[in-house]
LUMNUSE-431079 format. One record per residue (C-alpha): x, y, z. Coordinates in steps of 0.02 Angstrom, whole numbers. Example, Ala and Ser with C-alpha at 12.3 -4.5 7.8 and 13.67 -1.06 7.14 Angstrom:
BEGIN
+--------+--------+--------+
!      u !      v !      w !
+--------+--------+--------+
!    615 !   -225 !    390 !
!    684 !    -53 !    357 !
+--------+--------+--------+
This chain:
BEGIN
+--------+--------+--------+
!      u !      v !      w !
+--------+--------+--------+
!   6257 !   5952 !   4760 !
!   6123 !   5822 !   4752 !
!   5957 !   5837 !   4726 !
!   5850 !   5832 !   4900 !
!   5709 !   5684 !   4883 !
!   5545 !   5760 !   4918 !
!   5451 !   5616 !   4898 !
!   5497 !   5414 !   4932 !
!   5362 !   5266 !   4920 !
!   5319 !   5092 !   4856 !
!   5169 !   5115 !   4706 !
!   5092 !   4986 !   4568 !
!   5147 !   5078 !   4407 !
!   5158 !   5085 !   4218 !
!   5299 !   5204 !   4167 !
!   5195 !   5212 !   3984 !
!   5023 !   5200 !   3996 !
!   4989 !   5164 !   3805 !
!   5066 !   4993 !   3846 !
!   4943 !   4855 !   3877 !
!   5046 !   4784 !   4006 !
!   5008 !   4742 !   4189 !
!   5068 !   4870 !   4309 !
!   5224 !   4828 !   4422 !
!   5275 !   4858 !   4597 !
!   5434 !   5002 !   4624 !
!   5496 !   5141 !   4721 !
!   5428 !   5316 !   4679 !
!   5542 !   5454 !   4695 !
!   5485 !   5643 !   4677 !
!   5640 !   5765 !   4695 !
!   5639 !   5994 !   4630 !
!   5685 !   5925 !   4464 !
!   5626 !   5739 !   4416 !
!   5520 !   5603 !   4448 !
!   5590 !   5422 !   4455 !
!   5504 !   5284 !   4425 !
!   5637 !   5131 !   4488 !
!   5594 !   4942 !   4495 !
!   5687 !   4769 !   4467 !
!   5636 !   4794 !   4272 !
!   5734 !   4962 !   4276 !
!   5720 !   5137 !   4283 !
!   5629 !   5282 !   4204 !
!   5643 !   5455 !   4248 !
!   5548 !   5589 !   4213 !
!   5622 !   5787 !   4188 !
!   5459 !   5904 !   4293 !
!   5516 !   6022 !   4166 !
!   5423 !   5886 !   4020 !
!   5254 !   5863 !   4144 !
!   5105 !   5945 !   4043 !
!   4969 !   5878 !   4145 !
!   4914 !   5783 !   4302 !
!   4763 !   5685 !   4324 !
!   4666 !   5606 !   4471 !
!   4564 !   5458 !   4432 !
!   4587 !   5420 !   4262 !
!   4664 !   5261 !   4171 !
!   4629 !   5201 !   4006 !
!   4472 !   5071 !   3971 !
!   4574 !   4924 !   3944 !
!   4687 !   4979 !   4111 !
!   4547 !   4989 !   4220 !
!   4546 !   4829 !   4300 !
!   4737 !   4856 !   4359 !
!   4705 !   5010 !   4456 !
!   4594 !   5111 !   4580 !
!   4659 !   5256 !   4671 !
!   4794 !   5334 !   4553 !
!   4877 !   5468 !   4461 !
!   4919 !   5509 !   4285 !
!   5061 !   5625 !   4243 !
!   5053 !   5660 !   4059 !
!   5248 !   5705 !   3983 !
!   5359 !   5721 !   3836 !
!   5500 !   5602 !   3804 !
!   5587 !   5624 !   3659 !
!   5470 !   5702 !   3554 !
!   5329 !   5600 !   3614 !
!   5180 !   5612 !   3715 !
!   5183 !   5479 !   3851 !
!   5073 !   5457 !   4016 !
!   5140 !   5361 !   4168 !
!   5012 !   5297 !   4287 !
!   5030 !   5272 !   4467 !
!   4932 !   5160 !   4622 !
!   4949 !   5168 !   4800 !
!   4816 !   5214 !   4949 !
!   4708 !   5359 !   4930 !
!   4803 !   5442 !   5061 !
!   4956 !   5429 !   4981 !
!   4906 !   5482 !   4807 !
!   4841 !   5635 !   4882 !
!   4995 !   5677 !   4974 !
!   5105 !   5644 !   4819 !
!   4966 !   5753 !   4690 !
!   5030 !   5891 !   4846 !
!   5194 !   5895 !   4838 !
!   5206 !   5845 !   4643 !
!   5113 !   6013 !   4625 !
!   5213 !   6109 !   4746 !
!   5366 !   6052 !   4641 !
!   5285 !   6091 !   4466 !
!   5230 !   6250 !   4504 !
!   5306 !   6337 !   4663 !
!   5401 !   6496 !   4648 !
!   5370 !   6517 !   4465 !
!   5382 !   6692 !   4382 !
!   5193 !   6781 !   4348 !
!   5138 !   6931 !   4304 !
!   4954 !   6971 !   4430 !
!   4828 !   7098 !   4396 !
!   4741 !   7127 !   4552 !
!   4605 !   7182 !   4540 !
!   4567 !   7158 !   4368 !
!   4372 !   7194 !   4399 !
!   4285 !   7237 !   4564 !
!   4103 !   7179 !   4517 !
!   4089 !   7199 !   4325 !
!   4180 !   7344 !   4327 !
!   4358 !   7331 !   4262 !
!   4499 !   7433 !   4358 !
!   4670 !   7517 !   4305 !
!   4764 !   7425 !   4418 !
!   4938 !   7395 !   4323 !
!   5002 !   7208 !   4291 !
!   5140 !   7176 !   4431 !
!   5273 !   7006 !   4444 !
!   5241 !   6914 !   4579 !
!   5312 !   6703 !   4641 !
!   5173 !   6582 !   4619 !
!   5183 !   6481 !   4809 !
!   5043 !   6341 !   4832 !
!   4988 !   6311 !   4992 !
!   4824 !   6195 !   5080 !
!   4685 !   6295 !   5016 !
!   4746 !   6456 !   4938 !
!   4850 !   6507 !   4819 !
!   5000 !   6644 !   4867 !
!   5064 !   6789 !   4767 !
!   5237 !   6824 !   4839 !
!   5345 !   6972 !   4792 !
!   5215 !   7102 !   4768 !
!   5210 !   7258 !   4898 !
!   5079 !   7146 !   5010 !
!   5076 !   6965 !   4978 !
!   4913 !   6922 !   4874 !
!   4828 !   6754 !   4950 !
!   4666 !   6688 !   4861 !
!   4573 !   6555 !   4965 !
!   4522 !   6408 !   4846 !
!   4362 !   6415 !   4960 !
!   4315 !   6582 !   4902 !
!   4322 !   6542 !   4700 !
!   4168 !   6572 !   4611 !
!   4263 !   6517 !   4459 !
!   4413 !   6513 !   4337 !
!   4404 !   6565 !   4163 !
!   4560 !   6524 !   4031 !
!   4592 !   6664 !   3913 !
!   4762 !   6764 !   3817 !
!   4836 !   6915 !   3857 !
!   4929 !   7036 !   3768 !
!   5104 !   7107 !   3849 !
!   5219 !   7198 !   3761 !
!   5174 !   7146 !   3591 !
!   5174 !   6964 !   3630 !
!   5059 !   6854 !   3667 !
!   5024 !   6744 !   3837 !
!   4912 !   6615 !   3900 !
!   4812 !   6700 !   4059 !
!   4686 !   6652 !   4190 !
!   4557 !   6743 !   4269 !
!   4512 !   6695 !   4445 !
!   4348 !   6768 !   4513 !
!   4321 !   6761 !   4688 !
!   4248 !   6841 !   4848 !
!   4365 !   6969 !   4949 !
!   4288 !   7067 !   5093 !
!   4127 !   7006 !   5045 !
!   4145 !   7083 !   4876 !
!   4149 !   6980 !   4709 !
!   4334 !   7048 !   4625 !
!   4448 !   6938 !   4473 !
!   4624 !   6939 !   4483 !
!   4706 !   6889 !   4320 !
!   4849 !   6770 !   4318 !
!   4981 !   6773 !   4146 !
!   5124 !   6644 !   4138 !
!   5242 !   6647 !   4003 !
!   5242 !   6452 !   3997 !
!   5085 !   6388 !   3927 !
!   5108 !   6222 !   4012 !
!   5143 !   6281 !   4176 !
!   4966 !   6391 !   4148 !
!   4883 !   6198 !   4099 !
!   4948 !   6148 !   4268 !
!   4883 !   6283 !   4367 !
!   4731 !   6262 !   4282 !
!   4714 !   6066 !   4318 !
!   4790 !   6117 !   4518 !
!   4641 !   6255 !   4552 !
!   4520 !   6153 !   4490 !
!   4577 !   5966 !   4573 !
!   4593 !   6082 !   4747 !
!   4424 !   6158 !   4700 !
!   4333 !   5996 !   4672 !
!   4395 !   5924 !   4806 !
!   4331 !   6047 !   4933 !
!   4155 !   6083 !   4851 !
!   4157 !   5864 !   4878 !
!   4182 !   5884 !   5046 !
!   4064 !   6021 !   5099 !
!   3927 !   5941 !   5017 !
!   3953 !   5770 !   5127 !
!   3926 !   5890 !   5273 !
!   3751 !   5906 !   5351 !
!   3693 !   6064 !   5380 !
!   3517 !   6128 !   5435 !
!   3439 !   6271 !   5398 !
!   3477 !   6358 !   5562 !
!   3652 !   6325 !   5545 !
!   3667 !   6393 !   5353 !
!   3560 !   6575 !   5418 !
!   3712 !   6565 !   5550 !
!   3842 !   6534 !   5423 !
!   3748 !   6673 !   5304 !
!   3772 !   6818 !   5454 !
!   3938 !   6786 !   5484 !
!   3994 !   6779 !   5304 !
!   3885 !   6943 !   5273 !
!   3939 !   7047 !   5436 !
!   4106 !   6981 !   5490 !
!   4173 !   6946 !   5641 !
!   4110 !   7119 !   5720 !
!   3935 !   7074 !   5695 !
!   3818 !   7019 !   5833 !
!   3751 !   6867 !   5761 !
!   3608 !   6833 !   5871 !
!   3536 !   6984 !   5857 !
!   3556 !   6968 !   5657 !
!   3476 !   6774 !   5651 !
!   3349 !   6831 !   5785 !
!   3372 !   6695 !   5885 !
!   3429 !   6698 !   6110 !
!   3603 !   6692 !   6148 !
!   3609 !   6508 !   6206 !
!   3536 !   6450 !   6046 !
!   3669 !   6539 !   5940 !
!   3818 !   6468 !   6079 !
!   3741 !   6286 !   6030 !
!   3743 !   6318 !   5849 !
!   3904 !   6383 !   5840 !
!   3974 !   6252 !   5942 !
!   3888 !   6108 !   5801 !
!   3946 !   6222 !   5670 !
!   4141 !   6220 !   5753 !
!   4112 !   6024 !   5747 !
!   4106 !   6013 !   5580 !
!   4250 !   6137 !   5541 !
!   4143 !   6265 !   5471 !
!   4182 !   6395 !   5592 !
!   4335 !   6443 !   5723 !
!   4335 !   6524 !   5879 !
!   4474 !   6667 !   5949 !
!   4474 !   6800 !   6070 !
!   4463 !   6929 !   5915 !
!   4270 !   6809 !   5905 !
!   4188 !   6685 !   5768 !
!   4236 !   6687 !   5589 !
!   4207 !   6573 !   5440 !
!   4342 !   6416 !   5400 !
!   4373 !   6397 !   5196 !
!   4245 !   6265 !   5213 !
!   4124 !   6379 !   5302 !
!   4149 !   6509 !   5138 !
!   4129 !   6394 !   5034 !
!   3953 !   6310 !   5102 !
!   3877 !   6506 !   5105 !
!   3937 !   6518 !   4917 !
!   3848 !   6358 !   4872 !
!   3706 !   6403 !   4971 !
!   3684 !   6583 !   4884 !
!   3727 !   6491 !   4684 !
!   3577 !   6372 !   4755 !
!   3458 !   6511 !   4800 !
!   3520 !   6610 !   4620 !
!   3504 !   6462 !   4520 !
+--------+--------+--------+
């Protein structure tokens, strides 16, 4: 049965990095199992199972000139460590770090403890195998009794560490975040320490990328004690009572704040987007700092 192409475009590439060579123009294809890298000079093809690492942004020195929005996908082939660099549109590079990801690292095997601490306390909470699914803005635990989702908005940060199970022992990473407006870790073990590296390298691209765009994002001071009461009280809570401000003030900040994606509107009332989240935890590291 063949292999169903996930991804399909036209890129500048090198196919080996350490080569000072100029980059040439080919099709990139991205299928469950391999990447290809085809063009009239030939064909090189790269097993996911040998990917170790991806990286936004970075080319060597002497390559610089060649490139500007790209991709590096470090590998093995035969033996050897080898880095193939791609170019195309921002756009596009971002779409293909997506689904590259999704490829790499959906529906692989983990073992989740959840939660590992609540505060600084640390819980009993036994170790339980869950699928790895990656998804805009979270990460998903499948498999477990109650799917586990962690928004990438409500990270406070990622710590790599080992973990002894069963006598042997494991790369693991601990993932503290917000949940219900409390601060709780969940601890992540893989069994494959370079499909831990890419998790590692995915959480914190997804990370960066969102803390980059809330801090392009204008907000007053108003807005942020708006944000700040509904990230403290919920939807339930009567915000202009809270921010002490009249009711058609609060309808005109919410309204600026729904502008700028920080909050959405149903009939259950107001809550926070992952952006929103995010801008309160910045704003209370700010304050703490």
């Amino acid at each position: 049965m063949p292999e169903a192409t996930i991804a399909d475009f036209v890129a500048r590439f090198l196919p080996d990095g350490s080569r000072a060579e100029e980059p040439i123009t080919g099709r990139v294809v991205l299928s469950q199992k391999r990447l290809v890298l085809a063009s009239g000079d030939g064909r090189t093809t790269i097993p996911l199972s040998e990917v170790f690492d991806v990286v936004l942004g970075q080319v060597p020195p002497e390559l610089s000139g060649y490139f500007d929005d790209t991709i590096a996908i470090a590998h093995t082939a035969r033996g050897n460590r080898q880095t193939a660099i791609l170019e195309a549109e921002g756009d596009t590079i971002t779409r293909f770090r997506t689904v590259l990801f999704k490829a790499l690292l959906g529906g692989a095997s983990v073992r989740i403890k959840h939660p590992a601490r609540v505060g600084g306390r640390v819980t009993d909470v036994p170790t339980r195998e869950a699928s790895l699914q990656l998804g805009s803005g979270r990460v998903t635990f499948e498999g477990l009794q109650q799917p586990l989702r962690i928004e990438l908005s409500a990270v406070t940060h990622f710590e790599k560490t080992d973990r002894t199970i069963n006598g042997r022992t494991r790369p693991a990473l601990n993932v503290r975040h917000t949940e219900d407006g409390e601060a709780v870790t969940s601890e992540v073990v893989m069994s494959s320490p370079r499909r831990m590296n890419l998790l590692g390298r995915y959480l914190r691209m997804e990370y960066s990328d969102l803390l980059e765009e809330v801090r392009d994002i204008d907000i007053s001071a108003a807005e942020t004690e708006l944000l700040v009461a509904l990230y403290s009280g919920g939807e339930s809570v009567d915000v202009a009572s809270v921010v002490d401000k009249d009711p058609s003030t609060v309808t005109m900040l919410l309204n600026t704040l729904e502008e700028k994606s920080l909050v959405t509107s149903t009939n259950e009332g107001t809550s926070l987007t992952s952006l929103g989240r995010l801008a309160v935890s910045e704003q209370v590291e700010q304050v703490n700092a």
